[in-house]
N, C-alpha and C positions, 0 to 999 in steps of 0.2 A: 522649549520645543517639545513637541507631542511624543509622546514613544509609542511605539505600532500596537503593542497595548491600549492603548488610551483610545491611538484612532482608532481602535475596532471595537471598542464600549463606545466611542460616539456613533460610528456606522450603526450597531444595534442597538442603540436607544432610539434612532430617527428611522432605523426600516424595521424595528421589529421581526415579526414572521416570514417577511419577505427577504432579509436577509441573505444572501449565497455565500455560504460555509462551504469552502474546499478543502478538505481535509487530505495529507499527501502522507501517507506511512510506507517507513520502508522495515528493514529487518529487524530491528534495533526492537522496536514492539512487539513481535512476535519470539525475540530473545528469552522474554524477563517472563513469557510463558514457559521454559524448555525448551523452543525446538531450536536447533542447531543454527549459526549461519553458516553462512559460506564463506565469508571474506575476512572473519576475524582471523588473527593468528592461529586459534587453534581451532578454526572453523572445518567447514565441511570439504573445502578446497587443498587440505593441507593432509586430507584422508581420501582423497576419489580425485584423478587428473580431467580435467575438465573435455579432454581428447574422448574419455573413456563412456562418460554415461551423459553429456549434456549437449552434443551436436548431434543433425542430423545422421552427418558420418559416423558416430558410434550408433547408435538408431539400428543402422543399414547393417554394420555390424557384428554388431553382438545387441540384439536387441532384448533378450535372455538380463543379459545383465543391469540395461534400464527398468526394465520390467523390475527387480528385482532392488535394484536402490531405493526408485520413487514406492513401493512398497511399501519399505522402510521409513523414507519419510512422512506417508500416508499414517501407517502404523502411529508412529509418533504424535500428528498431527490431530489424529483422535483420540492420544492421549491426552493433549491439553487443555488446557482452561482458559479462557482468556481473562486477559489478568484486569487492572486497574485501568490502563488508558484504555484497552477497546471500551471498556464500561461505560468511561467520562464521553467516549467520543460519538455513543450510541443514544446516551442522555442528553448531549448536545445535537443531536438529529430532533429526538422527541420535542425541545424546544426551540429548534428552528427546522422548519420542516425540509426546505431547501439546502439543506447540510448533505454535500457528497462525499464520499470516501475513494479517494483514488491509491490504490496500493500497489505495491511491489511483491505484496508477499501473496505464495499460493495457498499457503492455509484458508479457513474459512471460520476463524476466532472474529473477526467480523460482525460475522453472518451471524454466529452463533451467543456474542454479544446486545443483538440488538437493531443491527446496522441494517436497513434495506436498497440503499445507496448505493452502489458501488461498483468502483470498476476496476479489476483485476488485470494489472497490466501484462505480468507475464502466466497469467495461466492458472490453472484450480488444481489443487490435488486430491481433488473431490470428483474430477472427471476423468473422461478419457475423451479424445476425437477423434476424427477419421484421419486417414493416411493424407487424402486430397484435398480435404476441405479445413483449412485451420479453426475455423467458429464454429463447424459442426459438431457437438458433444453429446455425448450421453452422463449422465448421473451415476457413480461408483458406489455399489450399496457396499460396507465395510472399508477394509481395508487393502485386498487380495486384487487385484488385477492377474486374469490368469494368459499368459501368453498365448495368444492366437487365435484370441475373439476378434470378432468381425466386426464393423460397424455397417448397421443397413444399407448402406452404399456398396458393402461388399469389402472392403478396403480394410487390412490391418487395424483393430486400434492402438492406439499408442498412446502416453501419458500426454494430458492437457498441458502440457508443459512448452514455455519458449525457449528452445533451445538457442544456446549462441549459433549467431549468423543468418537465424529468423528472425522476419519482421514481429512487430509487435503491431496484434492486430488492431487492438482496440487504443493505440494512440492517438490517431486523429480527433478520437469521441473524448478523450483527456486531457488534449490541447483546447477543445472546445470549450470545456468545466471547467477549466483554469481562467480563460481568456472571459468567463463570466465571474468570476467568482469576484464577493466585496472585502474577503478576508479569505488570506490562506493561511493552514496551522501547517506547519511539515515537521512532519516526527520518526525521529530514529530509525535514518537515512544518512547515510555519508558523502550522497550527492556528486558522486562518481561514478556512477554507473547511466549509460548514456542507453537510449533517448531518455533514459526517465524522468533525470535531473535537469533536461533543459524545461520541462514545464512550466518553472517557476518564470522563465521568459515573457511569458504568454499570456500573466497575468498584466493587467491593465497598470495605464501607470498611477501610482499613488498607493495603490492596493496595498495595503499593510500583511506581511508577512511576519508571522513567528514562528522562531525553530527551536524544536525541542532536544537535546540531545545531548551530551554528555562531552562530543567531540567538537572540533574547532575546523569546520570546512571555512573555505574561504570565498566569503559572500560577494568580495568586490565584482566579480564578473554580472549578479544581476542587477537591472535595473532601479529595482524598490527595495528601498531600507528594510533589511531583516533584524528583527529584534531576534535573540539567543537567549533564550531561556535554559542553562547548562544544567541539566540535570537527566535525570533515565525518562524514560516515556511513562512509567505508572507514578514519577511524582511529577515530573511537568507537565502530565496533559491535563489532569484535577486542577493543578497550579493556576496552568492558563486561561484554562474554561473559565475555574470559578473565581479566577481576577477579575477578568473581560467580564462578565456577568454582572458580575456585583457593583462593578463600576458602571454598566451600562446601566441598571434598574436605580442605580442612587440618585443618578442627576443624567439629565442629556451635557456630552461636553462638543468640544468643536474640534469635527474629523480634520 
């Protein structure tokens, strides 16, 4: 029997460019650049209560003090680099054009990789939005967001950020990219955190999924076979790419 590997070098050996690569990253890639998580044991949850800077009710507040974390995380987030996977997975854009990036994470090591795809599930730390309109944003030149700038509308801005107990605006557009795609790659994500993790639902049946990641979620809930690539995201996503690649360009095989 085929392993989700194999069917996704026969997928692209027989659609070539036309391909649909959906790429799903969650924290775990954004890790192995520096920036903090949140869910690890000595993540960013085990240093800030989630009561305090990431609901609207802290918002309302003490909004001084969100101001003032995502900052810090901005800060950070211009410190880094993006490392090995966003690289593989910005070079798998350029040869398959149709390769989207659906992430988790607010950074913009993405963007700054390569990537022109993409769709940021919970938010940019690269923005700010209005108070009223959650897709309404403006562009953050540096780092500094200063408390009690306006947005044209008049309205407080506040960090582009989804706070718990907000919708997630742009999932419907994610459910969409999934429920097309001919191969999904999902990478360092612990697939716990909801809606994010049911995307993989959505994808068609048969569609070969591979997970990249160090950890051992438990796949039995979705419908199509996940192949587990166990390893960090800067060595499995090079791994998988340039498996799936080289097997696809040697010979066509049968999806």
């Amino acid at each position: 029997m085929a392993t989700m590997m194999e069917k996704a070098a026969a997928i692209l050996a027989a659609k070539g460019k036309d391909t649909r690569i959906v790429v799903f990253t969650g924290a775990g890639v954004s890790a192995e650049s520096g920036l903090g998580t949140f869910r690890d044991a000595d993540g960013l949850w085990e240093k800030y209560r989630v009561e305090d800077i990431c609901t609207h009710e802290a918002w309302l507040r003490n909004p001084e003090l969100c101001v003032e974390f995502y900052n810090a995380r901005r800060r950070d987030a211009l410190k880094a680099q993006p490392n090995a996977a966003h690289i593989a997975i910005a070079k798998l854009e350029k040869m398959y054009p149709l390769t989207q990036v659906i992430t988790q994470n607010i950074d913009d090591l993405h963007e700054r990789a390569g990537s022109k795809h993409i769709t940021h599930l919970h938010g940019e730390i690269r923005k700010l939005r209005s108070e009223i309109n959650e897709t309404d944003t403006v562009d953050l030149e540096g780092w500094e967001q200063h408390y009690g700038d306006r947005h044209p509308d008049g309205s407080l801005l506040r960090p582009y950020i989804v706070f718990f107990g907000e919708g997630v605006p742009y999932f419907t557009q994610a459910c969409d990219i999934s429920s097309e795609a001919d191969i999904m790659l999902v990478v360092g994500t612990s697939l716990n955190v909801y809606p994010a993790a049911s995307l993989l639902q959505y994808v068609k049946d048969g569609t070969p999924i591979i997970f990249v990641d160090p950890g051992m979620p438990e796949f039995g809930r979705y419908k199509n076979k996940v192949e587990h690539v166990q390893k960090k995201a800067t060595e499995g996503v090079p791994f998988a790419i340039d498996t799936i690649t080289k097997m696809a360009n040697a010979a066509p095989l049968q999806a």
